[in-house]
N, C-alpha and C positions, 0 to 999 in steps of 0.2 A: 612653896612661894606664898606670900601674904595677898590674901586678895587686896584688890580696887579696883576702882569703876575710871572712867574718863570719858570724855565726851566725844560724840561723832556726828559729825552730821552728812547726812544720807540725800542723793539727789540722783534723778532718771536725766543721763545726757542729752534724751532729747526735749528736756523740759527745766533747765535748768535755775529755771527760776523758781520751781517749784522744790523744798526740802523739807526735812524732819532733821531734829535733834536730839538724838537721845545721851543720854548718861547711862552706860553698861557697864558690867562686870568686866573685868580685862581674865579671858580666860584662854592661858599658854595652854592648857591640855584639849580646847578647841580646835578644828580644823577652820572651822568660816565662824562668820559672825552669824550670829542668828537673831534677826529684827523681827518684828509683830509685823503681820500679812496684812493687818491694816493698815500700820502706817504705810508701809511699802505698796502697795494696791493705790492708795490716797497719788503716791509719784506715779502711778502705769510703767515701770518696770518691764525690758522684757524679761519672761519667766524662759529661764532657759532650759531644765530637765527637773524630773523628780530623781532624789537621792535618796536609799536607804540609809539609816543611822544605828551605831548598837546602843539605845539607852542605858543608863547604869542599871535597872533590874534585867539585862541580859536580852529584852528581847528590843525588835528593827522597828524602827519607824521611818515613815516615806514623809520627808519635805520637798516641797518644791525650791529650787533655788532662781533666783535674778540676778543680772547683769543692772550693777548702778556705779556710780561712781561714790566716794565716799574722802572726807579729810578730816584731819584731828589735828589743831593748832594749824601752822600754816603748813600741812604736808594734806596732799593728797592726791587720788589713785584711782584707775580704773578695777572695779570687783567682781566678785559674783557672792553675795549671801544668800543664807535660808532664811527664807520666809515662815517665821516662828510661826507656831498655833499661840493662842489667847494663856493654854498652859503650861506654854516654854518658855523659859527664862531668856530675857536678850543677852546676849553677850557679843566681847569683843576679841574674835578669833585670830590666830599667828597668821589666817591668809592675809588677812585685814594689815593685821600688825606691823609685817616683814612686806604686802606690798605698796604700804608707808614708807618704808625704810626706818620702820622705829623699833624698839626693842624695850621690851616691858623690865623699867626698874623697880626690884619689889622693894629695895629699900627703901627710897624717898613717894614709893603710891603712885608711879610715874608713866608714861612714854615716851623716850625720849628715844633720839636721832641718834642712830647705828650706822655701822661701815659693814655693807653685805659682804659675803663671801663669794669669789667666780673664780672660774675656771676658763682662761682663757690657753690659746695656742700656746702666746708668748709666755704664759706661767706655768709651764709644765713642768718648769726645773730641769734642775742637772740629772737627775737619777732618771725620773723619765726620758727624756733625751737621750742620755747612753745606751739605755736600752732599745731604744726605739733604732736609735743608730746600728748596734750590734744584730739588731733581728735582722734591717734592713741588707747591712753587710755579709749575714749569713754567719757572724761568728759566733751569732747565742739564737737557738734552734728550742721553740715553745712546742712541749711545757718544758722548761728549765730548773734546777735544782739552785741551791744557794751558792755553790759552790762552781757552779758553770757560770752565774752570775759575775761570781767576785773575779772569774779567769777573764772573762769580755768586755768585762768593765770595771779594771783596777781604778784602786785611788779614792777611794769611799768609806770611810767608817765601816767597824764591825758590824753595827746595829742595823745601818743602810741593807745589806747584804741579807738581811732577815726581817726588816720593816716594811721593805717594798713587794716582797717576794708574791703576795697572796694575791693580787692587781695583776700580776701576768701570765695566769693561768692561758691554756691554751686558746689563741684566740680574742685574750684580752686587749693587746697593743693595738691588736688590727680596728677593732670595736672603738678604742677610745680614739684613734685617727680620723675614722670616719664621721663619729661622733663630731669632732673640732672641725672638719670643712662642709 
């Protein structure tokens, strides 16, 4: 992807009147953003934990990370970034990004507003459902084969019958139930 920068601005919720603005790197292969410990020290942040990191020459380094809130254009979000040293680069991370709701365009140098992915009960679909159905009923017995599949729950595509197979490993239906309530 093409790098670019965009702008964020950074504030302690319980001093909201107090912010910082920066211009960062927009970096997808980030997990958080990473801001200078002074600006962020400047809001009183709480510091929530130190986290190891694998830097690119292979060895760990320990930041501290905070709890701030942060927005880029009008979208913005509760966070937790790392508190950069004076020799780390800021940048603006996918936690940052995705819990924006925005999604880094490298065509146009951009951020722009996404439609996230869930997992809700009611989106489980059909193939989940049948299965779920057939364990319950007792007529498809985990771990099950492709072929006990396609007997207990006819009416499916070839490809269904070997696309979903690998999700209902022994114990998996039960996990993802419990999982939704």
């Amino acid at each position: 992807m093409g790098s670019f920068s965009a702008k964020l601005r950074v504030w302690n919720p319980s001093a909201p009147e107090k912010f910082e603005e920066i211009q960062a790197m927009v970096d997808t292969g980030a997990a958080f953003s990473w801001i200078h410990k002074e600006r962020l020290e400047r809001l009183g942040p709480e510091v929530l934990r130190r986290i190891g990191f694998r830097a690119i020459d292979g060895s760990i380094i320990e930041r501290d990370t905070a709890a701030v809130w942060v927005a880029s254009s009008d979208f913005k979000a509760p966070d937790v970034v790392v508190m950069a040293e004076p020799s780390d680069m800021e940048v603006i991370g996918v936690h940052t990004i995705e819990g924006l709701g925005l999604a880094a365009d490298p065509v146009h140098k951009k951020l722009i507003p996404t439609v996230m992915p869930a997992l809700t009960a009611s989106r489980l679909g059909r193939v989940a459902t049948a299965i779920d159905t057939a364990l319950i009923r007792g007529k498809l017995v985990e771990p099950f084969s492709n072929e006990d599949f396609r007997r207990a729950c006819p009416g499916f595509g070839n490809g269904t019958y070997q696309a979903f197979l690998w999700k209902h490993r022994p114990g998996e239906m039960a996990a993802q139930r419990s999982y939704l309530n």
